[in-house]
N, C-alpha and C positions, 0 to 999 in steps of 0.2 A: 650498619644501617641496612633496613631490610629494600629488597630492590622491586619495586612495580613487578604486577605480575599481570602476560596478556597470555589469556586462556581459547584456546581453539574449538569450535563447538560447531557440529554435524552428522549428520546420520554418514551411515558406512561408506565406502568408497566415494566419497566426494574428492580425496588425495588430501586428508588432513596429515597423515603420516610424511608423505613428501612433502608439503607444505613447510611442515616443522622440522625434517630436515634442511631443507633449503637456507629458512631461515639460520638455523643454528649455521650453516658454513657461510651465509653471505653479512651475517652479522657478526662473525668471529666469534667460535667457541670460548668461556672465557672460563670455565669450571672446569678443574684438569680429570679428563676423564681416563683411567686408567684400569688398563686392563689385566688386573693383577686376581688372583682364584679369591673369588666369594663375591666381588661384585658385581651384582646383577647387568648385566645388558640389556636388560627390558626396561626402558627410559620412558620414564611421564614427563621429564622438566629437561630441559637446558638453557644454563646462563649465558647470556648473550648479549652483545653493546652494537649499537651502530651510532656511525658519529657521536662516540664518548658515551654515550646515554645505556648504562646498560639496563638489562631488565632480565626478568624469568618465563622463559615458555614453557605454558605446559598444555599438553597432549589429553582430554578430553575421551580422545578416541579410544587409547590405552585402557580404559576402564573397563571391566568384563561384568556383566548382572547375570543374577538367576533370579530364579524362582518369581519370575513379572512372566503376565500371559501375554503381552505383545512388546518383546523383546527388544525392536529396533526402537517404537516410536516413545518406549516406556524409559528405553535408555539413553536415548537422545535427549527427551525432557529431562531428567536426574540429570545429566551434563551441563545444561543450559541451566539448569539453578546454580548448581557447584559453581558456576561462572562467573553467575550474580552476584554470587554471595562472594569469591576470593577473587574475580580478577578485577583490575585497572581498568583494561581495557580486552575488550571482548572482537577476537575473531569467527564471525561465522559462516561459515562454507555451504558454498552450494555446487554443484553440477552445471556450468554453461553448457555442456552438450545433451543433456537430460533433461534438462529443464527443471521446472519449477513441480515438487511434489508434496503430497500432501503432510509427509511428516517437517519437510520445510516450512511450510505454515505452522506445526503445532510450534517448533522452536521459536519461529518466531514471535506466535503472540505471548510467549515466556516472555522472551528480552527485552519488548515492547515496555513491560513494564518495569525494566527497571533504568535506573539513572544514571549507568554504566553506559561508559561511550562504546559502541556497538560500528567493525567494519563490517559489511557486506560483501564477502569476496568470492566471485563468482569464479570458479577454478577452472583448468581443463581447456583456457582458452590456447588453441596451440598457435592457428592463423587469425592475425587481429584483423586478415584483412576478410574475413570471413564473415556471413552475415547469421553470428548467434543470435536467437532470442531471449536472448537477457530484461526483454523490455518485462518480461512477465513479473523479474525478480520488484518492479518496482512495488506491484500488490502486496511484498511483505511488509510497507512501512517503514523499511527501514533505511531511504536514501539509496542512492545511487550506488548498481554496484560498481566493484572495483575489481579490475578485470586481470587476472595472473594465468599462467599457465607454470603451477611448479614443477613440473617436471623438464622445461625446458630453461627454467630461471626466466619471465620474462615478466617484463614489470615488478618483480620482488623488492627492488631498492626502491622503487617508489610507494611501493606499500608497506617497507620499512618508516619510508619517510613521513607517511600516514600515521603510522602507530607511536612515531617519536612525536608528534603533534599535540596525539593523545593524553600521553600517558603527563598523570601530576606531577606538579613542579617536584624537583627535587627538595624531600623534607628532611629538617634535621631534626635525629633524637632528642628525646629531652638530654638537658644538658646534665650530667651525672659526672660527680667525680671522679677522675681516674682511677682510684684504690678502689670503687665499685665493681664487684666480680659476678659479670650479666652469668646467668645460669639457663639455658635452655633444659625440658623437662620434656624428651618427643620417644615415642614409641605406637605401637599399633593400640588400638582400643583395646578399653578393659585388661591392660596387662597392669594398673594400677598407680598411674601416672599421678593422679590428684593425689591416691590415698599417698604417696611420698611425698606430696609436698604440701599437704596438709601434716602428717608427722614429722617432719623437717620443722615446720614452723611453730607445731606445739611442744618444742622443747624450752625447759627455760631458758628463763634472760632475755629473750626475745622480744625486740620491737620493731611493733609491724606495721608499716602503714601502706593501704593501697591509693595506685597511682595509676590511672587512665593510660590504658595502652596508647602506644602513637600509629599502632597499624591499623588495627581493627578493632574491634570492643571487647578485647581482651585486658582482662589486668593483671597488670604485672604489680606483681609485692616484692617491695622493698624492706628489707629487715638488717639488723644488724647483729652480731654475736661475736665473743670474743674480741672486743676491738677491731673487728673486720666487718666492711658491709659486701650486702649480696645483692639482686636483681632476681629475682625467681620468674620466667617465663614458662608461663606453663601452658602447653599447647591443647593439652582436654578443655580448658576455659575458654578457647579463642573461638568459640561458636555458640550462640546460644541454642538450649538444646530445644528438640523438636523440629528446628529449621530446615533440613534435609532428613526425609527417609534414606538410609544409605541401604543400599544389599549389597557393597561389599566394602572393605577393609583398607582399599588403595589408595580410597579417597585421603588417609591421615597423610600419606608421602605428602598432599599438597597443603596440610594444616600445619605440618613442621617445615616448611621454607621458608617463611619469614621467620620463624621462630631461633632457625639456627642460623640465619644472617645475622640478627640482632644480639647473639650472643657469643662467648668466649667459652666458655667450656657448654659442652653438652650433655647434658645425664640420659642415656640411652637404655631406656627400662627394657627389658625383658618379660617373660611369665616362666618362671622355675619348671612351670605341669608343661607348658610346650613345647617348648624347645626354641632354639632359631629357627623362622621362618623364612620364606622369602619376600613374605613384608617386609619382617625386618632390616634386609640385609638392603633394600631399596632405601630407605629412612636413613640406615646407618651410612651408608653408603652416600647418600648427600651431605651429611656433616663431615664427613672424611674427605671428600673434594671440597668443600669449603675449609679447609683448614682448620678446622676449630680442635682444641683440647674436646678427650672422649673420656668419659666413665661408663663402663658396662655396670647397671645394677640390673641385678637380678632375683627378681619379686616373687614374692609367693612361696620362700621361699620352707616355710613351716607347713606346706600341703605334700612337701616330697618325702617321701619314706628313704632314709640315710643307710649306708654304712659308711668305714669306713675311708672309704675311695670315691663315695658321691662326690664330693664336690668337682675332685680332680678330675672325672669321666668327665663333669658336665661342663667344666673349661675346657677340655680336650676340644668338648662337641663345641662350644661357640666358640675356638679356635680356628676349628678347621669350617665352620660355619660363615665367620665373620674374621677370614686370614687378611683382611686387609685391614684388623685394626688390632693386628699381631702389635701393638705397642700399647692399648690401652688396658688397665688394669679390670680388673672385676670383683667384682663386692657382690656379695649373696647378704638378702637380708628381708625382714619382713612387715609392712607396713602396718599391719596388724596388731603384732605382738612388740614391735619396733626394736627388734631385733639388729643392730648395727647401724641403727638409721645415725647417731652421732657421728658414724663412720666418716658415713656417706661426706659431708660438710671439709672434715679432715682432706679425701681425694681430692675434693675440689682446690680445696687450696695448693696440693699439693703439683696436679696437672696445671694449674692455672703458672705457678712461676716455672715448671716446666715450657710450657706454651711463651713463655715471655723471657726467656734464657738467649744471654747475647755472649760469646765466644769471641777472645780477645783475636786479631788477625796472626798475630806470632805462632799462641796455644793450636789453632786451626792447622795453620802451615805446616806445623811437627806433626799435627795427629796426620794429614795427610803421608806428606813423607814416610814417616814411617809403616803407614800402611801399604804403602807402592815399595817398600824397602822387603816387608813381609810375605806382598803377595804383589809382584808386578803385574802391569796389567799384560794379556795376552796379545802376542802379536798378529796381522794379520795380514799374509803374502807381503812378510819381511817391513812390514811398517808396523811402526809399535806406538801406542797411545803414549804420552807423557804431560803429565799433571802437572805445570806450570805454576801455578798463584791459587789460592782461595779467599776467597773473604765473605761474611756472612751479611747479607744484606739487606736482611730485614728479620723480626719478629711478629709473632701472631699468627702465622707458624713460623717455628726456626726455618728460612730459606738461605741456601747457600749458593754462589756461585765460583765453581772449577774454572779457570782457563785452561784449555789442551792447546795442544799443537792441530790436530786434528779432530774433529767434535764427532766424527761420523764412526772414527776408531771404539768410540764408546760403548760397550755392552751393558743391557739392562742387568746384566747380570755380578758386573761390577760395579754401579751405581749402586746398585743392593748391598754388596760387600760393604762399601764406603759409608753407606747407612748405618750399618750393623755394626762397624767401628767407631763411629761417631755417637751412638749409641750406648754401647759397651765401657766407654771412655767418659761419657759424660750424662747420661741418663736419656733425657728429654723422653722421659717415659707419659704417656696421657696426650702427645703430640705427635704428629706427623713429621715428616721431616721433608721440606723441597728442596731438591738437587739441579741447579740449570747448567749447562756446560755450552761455555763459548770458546770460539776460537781465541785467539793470541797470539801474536808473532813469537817464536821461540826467545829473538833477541832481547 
């Protein structure tokens, strides 16, 4: 289910960056951010729950433009639509110690119009006993501000508790049968997103009916093939076009978050003539923390001049490009000429019972054991880790939890081993693999 999204929106140094840190650590991070080679650190969004409710922030600010003549108040408005148009609920920032200025006004008479519930949060307040002039902020229309200082955390949980107010009830998906295998379709523009899922759908046997998105006014097709049905979400549709002028490409990170909440595996287009970018590696990078099954396709694939070794250079490159979905397979194909696009259908089913594989607790046990029998874990100033029990604890992704004696003995570096055997022994190729490790009395 895809989670509310409240969008941050203001011109430069107002403290939206700290703001949205703030929030992500006093809301509890709840998307495992891992710092492993090829995922980006440069964050537009983090998932995050307060009292239970969770939701998506995202960062506004992060956005970078060209080629606009007046850069701040041109980029600030572009934010303030992006808002309109994908959040729930809208926070917009101002300056308590700067007061009230005139690109504050253009934002505002943006949000004015729309029917998005809009906070006012006048930032930077460090002494509340201090006498801001805030009273100005009230000429923007937009109610009363609400008064933070994030950099020192004060009032946060209460403007948490504002935007839990906010934000829509919690809704349920249309109700879809279990064997429905939801498909997200997200990648950077124009690398070719629709043309595969238009060639995906005009294969024969094919029935197709569309069904009204439940996020946005997107549609999602429903179809069936093989005795198996599917859920196609395609994220080039979730906007009607013309809506935003965009000047850059970062904008799509925030048109695939619902997209890859609401689905089970994810088809992660590429463009053959590019390469991996560091778009990509943002996008790809947030279905890999949400757990989802991943397919690399990679499009376009009849514009690249071959020999014998192309394919295998250009896995090498979105290997070491996109190392943290060293587990997802990849498909070269062309939407065009439709070149392996039957493929494509085949991986998915194939990631998908990957992604849904459950490990008896016995079979677990041994694979551990004898992986600690092969390669113990290292000791460290004479205390040595020891791998007590496993048991698999959930599906959607394989998630596993270790009992140790001590949890803090643990090295990312043996955790990795442990993957790589669990791996090697059983596939869960097209998935991730979660590893938790708790304590446990020896006895």
């Amino acid at each position: 289910m895809a989670k509310p999204m409240v969008a941050m929106v203001g011109r430069p140094n107002v403290g939206k960056s700290m703001l949205f840190n703030r929030i992500a650590g006093e809301g509890r991070l709840v998307a495992i951010v891992e710092d492993k080679p090829g995922v980006t650190r440069d964050r537009l969004y983090r998932d995050a729950e307060w009292l239970g409710r969770e939701f998506t922030l995202i960062d506004t600010g992060g956005v970078e433009f060209q080629n606009v003549t007046d850069q701040i108040s041109q980029g600030v408005h572009l934010q303030a639509k992006l808002a309109i148009d994908e959040a729930d609920v809208i926070l917009f920032l101002v300056d308590a110690r700067e007061g009230l200025t005139p690109v504050d006004e253009e934002v505002a008479k943006v949000l004015r119009k729309t029917n998005k519930p809009v906070i006012l949060v006048a930032n930077k307040v460090d002494d509340f006993r201090a006498n801001y002039d805030v009273f100005d902020f009230y000429r923007l229309g937009l109610g009363e501000p609400f008064m933070v200082s994030a950099a020192h955390g004060k009032n946060i949980g209460d403007l948490l508790d504002r935007i839990n107010e906010l934000l829509p009830p919690a809704a349920q998906e249309d109700q879809l049968e279990e064997d429905v295998i939801k498909i997200a379709v997200i990648g950077r523009p124009n690398v070719g997103k629709s043309s595969i899922v238009n060639a995906t759908l005009g294969e024969e046997r094919v029935i197709v009916s569309d069904i009204p998105g439940t996020t946005r006014d997107a549609i999602d097709t429903y179809f069936e093939r093989d005795n198996k049905k599917y859920l196609l979400i395609d994220t080039a549709g979730m906007r009607k076009k013309g809506k935003i002028n965009e000047p850059t490409e970062r904008y799509s990170v925030v048109r695939s978050l619902r997209a890859v909440d609401r689905s089970e595996v994810v088809l992660m287009v590429l463009d053959a003539s590019e390469g991996v970018t560091e778009q990509d590696k943002k996008i790809a990078g947030y279905a890999h923390e949400a757990g989802k099954a991943i397919v690399i396709v990679v499009n376009k694939w009849d514009l690249v001049e071959k020999d014998d070794k192309t394919m295998l250079r250009f896995t090498e490159d979105i290997r070491d490009g996109l190392g943290f979905l060293h587990y997802a397979p990849v498909i070269y194909v062309s939407a065009l000429t439709k070149k392996r696009i039957p493929k494509i259908l085949e991986l998915v089913n194939y990631v998908a019972e990957q992604h849904a594989m459950r490990m008896s607790t016995s079979t677990l046990n041994e694979l551990i054991q004898e992986s600690v029998r092969l390669n113990p874990p290292p000791s460290d100033r004479g205390r040595r880790l020891k791998l007590l029990y496993a048991t698999q604890a959930s599906v959607k992704p394989p998630t596993f939890i270790i009992f140790v004696n001590e949890p803090e003995l643990m090295h990312f570096s043996y955790l990795r081993y442990l993957e790589n055997q669990l791996r090697s022994s059983f596939g869960f190729e097209g998935t991730p693999i979660r590893i938790i490790v708790r304590k446990r009395d020896e006895k």
